[in-house]
DRENRO-92935 format. One record per residue (C-alpha): residue in three letters; x, y, z negated. Coordinates in steps of 0.2 Angstrom, whole numbers. Layout:
<timars>
<timar><aa>ala</aa><X>X</X><Y>Y</Y><Z>Z</Z></timar>
...
</timars>
This chain:
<timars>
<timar><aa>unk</aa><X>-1016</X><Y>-215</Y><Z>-92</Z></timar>
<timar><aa>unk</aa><X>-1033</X><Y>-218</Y><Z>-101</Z></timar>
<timar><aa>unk</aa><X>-1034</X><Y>-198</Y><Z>-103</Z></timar>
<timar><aa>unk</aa><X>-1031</X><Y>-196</Y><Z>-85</Z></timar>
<timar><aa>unk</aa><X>-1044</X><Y>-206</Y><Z>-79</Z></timar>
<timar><aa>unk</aa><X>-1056</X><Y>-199</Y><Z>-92</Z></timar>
<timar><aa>unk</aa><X>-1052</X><Y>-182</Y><Z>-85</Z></timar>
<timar><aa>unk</aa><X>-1053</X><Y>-187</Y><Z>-68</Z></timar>
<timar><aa>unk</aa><X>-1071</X><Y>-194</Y><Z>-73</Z></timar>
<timar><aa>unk</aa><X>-1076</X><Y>-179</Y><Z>-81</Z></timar>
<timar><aa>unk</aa><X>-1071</X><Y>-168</Y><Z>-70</Z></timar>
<timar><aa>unk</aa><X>-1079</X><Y>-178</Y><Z>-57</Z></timar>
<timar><aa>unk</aa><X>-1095</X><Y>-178</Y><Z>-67</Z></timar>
<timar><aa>unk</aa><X>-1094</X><Y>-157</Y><Z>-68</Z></timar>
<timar><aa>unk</aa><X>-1092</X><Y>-155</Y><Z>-48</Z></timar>
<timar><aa>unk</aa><X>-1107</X><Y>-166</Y><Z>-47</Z></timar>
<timar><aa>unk</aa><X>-1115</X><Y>-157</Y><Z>-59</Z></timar>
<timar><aa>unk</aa><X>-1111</X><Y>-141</Y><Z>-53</Z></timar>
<timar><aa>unk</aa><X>-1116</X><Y>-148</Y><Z>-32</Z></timar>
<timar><aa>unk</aa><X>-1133</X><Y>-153</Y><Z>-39</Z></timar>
<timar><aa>unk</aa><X>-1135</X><Y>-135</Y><Z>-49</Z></timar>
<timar><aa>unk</aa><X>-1133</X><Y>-128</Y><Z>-30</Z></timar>
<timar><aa>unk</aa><X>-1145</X><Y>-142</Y><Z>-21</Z></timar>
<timar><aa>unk</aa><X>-1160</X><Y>-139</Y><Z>-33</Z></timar>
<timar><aa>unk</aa><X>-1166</X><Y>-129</Y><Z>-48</Z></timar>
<timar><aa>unk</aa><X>-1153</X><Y>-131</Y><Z>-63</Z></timar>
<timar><aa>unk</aa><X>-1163</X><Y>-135</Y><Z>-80</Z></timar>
<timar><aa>unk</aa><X>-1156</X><Y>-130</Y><Z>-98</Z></timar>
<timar><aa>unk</aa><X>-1151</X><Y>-149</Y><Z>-104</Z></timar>
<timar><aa>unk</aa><X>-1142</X><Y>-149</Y><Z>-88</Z></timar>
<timar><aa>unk</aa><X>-1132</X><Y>-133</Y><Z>-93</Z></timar>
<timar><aa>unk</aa><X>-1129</X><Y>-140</Y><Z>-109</Z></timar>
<timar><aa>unk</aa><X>-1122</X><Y>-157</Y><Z>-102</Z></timar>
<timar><aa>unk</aa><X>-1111</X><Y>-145</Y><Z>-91</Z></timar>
<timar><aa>unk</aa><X>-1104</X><Y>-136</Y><Z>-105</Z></timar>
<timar><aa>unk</aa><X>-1101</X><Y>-151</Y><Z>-117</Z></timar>
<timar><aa>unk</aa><X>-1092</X><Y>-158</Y><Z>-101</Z></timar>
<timar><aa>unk</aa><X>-1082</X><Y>-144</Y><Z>-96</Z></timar>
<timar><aa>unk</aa><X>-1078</X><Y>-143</Y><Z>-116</Z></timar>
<timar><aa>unk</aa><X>-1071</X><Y>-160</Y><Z>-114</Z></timar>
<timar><aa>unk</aa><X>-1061</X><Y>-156</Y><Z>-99</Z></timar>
<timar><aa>unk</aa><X>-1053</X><Y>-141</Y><Z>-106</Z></timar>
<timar><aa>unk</aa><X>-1049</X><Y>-153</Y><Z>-124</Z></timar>
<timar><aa>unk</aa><X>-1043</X><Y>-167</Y><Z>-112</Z></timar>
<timar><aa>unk</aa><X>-1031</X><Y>-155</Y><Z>-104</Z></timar>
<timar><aa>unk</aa><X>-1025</X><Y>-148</Y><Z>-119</Z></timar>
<timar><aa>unk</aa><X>-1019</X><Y>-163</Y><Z>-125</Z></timar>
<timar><aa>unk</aa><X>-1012</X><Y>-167</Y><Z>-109</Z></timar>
<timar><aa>unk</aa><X>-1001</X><Y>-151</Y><Z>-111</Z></timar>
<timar><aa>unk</aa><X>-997</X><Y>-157</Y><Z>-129</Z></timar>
<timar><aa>unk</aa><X>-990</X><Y>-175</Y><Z>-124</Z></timar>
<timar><aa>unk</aa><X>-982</X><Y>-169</Y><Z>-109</Z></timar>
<timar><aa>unk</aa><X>-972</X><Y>-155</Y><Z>-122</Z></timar>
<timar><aa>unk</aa><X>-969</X><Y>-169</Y><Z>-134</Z></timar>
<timar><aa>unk</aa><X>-962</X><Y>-181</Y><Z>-121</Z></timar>
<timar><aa>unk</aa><X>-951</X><Y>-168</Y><Z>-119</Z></timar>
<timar><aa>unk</aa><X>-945</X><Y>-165</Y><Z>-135</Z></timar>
<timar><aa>unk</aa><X>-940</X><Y>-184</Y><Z>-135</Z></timar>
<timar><aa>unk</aa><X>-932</X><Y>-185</Y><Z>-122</Z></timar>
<timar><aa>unk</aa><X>-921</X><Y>-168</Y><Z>-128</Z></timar>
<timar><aa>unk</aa><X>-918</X><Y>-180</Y><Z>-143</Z></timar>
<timar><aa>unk</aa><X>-915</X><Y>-194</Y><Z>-133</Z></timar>
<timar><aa>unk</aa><X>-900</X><Y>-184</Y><Z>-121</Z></timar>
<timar><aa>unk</aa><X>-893</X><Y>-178</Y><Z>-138</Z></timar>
<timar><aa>unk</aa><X>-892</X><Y>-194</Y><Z>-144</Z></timar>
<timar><aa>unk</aa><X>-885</X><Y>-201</Y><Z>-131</Z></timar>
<timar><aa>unk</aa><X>-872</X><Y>-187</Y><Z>-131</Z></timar>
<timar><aa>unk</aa><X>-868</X><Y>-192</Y><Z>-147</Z></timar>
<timar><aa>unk</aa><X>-863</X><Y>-209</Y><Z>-143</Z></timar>
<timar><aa>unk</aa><X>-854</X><Y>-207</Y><Z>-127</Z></timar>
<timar><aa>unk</aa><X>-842</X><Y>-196</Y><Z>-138</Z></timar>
<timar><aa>unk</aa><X>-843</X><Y>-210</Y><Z>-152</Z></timar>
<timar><aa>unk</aa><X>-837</X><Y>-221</Y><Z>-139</Z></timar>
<timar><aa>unk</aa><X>-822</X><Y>-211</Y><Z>-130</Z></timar>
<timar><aa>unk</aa><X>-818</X><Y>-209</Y><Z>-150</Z></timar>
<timar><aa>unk</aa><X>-817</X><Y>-229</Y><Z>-152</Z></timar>
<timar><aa>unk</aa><X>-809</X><Y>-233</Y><Z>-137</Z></timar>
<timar><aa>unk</aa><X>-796</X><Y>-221</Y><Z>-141</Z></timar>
<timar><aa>unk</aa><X>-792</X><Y>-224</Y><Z>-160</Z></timar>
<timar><aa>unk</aa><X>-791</X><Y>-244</Y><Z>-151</Z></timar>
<timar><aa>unk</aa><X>-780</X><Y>-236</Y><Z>-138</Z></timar>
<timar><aa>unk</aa><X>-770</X><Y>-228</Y><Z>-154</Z></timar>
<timar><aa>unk</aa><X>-768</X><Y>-242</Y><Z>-166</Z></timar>
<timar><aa>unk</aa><X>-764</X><Y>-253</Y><Z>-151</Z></timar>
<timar><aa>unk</aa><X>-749</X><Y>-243</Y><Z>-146</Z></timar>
<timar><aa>unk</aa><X>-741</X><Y>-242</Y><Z>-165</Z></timar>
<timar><aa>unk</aa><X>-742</X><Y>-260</Y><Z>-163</Z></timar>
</timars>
C-alpha cells in the first residue's frame, strides 16, 4: 500500500511538474527533477508488476495445496469408512 501511495505521490509530483513546465519557462534542475521522478515512477511500477506476479505464483501454490488436502481428506474419510465396515 506504501508503494502505492508513493507512486500516486510521485506521479502527482511529475503532472505538476510537467503543468508548471507549460505555465512558465522550464529550467534544467527542473528537468532533472522530472526525470529522477519519472525514474522513480517507472521503478515503482516495476515492482508493482513483480509483487502482483509473485502474488500470483502464491496463490497457484496455495490452490495446489489445497488440492492436495481436499484429496488427503476424501482418502481419510474413506480409509475410516473402510476399516469401519470390516468391523
Amino acid at each position: 500500500m506504501t508503494k502505492l501511495k508513493r507512486l500516486f505521490t510521485s506521479a502527482m509530483a511529475v503532472g505538476m511538474l510537467a503543468f508548471a513546465m507549460t505555465a512558465c519557462g522550464v529550467s534544467d534542475e527542473q528537468y532533472a527533477e522530472l526525470d529522477a521522478l519519472s525514474a522513480e515512477v517507472k521503478a515503482i511500477e516495476k515492482d508493482i508488476t513483480q509483487l502482483k506476479s509473485d502474488k500470483a505464483k502464491l496463490e497457484r501454490e496455495i490452490a495446489e495445496h489445497n488440492a492436495k488436502l481436499d484429496d488427503c481428506n476424501k482418502n481419510l474419510a474413506e480409509t475410516k469408512k473402510n476399516l469401519g465396515s470390516i468391523k
